[in-house]
C-alpha atoms as one frame of an Amber mdcrd trajectory, in Angstrom:
protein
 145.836  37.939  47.471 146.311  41.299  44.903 142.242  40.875  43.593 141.972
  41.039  47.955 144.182  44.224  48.450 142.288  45.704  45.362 138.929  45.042
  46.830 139.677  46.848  50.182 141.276  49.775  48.469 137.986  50.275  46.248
 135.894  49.325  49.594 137.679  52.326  51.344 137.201  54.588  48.739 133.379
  54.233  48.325 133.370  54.798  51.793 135.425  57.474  51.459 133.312  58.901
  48.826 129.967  58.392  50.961 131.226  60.265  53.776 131.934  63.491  51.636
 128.306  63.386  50.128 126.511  63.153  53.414 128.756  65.972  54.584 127.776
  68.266  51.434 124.792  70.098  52.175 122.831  72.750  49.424 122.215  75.874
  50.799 118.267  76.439  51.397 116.434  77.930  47.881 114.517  80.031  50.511
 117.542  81.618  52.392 118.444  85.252  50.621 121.171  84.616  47.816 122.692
  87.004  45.306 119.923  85.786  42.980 117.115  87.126  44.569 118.165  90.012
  46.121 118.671  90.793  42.162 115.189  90.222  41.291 114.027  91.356  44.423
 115.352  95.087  43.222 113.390  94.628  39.570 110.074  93.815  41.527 110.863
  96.220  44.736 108.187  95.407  47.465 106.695  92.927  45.863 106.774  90.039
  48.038 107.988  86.777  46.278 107.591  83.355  47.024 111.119  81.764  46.647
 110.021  78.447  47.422 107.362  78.300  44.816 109.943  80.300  42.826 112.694
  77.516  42.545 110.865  74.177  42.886 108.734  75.493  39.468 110.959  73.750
  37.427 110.426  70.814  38.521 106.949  71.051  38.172 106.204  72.128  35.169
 107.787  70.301  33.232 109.957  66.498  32.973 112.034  67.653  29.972 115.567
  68.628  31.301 116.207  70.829  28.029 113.455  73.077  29.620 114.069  72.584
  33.546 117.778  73.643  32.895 116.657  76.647  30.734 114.153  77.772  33.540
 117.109  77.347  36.702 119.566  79.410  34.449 116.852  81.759  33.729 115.370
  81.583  37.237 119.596  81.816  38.634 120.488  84.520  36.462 122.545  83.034
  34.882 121.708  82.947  31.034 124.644  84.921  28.784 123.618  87.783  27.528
 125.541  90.270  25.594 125.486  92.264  28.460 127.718  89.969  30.127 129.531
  88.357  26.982 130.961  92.127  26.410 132.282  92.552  29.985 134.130  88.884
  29.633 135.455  90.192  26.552 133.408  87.258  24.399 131.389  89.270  22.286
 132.251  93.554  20.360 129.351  94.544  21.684 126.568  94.726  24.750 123.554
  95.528  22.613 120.547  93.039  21.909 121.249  90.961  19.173 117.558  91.821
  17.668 116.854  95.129  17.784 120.592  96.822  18.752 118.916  99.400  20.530
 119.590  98.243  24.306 121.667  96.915  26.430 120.970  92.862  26.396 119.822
  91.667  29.823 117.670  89.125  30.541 114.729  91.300  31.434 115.249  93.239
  27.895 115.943  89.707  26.401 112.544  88.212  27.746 110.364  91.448  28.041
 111.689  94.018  26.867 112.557  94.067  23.278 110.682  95.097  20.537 111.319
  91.977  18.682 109.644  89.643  21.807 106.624  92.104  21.911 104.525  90.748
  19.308 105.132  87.125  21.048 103.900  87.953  23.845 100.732  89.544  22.527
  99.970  87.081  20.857 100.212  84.464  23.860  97.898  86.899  25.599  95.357
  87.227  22.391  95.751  83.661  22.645  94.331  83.145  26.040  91.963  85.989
  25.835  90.443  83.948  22.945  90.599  80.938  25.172  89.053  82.971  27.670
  91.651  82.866  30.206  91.997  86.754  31.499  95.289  87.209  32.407  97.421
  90.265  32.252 101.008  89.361  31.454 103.906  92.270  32.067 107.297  91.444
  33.611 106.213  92.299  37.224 103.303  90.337  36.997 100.796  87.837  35.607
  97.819  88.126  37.089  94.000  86.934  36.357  91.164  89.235  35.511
């Protein structure tokens, strides 16, 4: 009779557990969120396409070290000094590579002197390959 009782009470509670995940719905990647109305300010009247935007992840790639780098990069939500500083984790709010500026993730990615010669040489790379495509922060375009 106990094994009985047990069964019901672990019966209920899946059910239980069921109803709260069909009642849990994510909020729409194309709906406005804090996220892009941050990026939205970097690019200004650029028009974006969200959609595209968030389900890249998923695309690109099946390693989950690299999808989960892209939705905290994508999601703003990567520490950088910037932030460390104002949580009181890190002395300072400067880049870690060049101490020059202010460590956001556009400095971070873009920005720095110390990423520069990266990304010229991922553009020599596909000029060579003869891709032509112009890479800057507000765009990558082809020629």
């Amino acid at each position: 009779m106990n094994s009985n009782k047990i069964r019901r009470k672990h019966t209920w509670k899946k059910k239980k557990q069921i109803k709260y995940f069909t009642h849990f719905k994510l909020k729409n990647p194309t709906e406005n969120s804090k996220t892009q109305n941050k990026w939205q300010v970097l690019f200004g009247e650029h028009e974006l396409n969200w959609k595209h935007i968030f389900t890249m992840p998923y695309k690109a790639t099946v390693e989950s070290t690299l999808r989960n780098f892209q939705y905290k990069y994508i999601h703003r939500i990567i520490a950088t000094n910037k932030y460390l500083f104002k949580c009181k984790l890190s002395n300072s709010n400067l880049c870690d590579f060049c101490s020059e500026n202010i460590e956001t993730i556009e400095h971070l990615f873009w920005e720095c002197k110390h990423i520069q010669p990266i990304w010229n040489q991922l553009a020599s790379f596909l000029e060579q390959q003869q891709l032509n495509v112009k890479l800057s922060f507000l765009n990558i375009t082809n020629l």
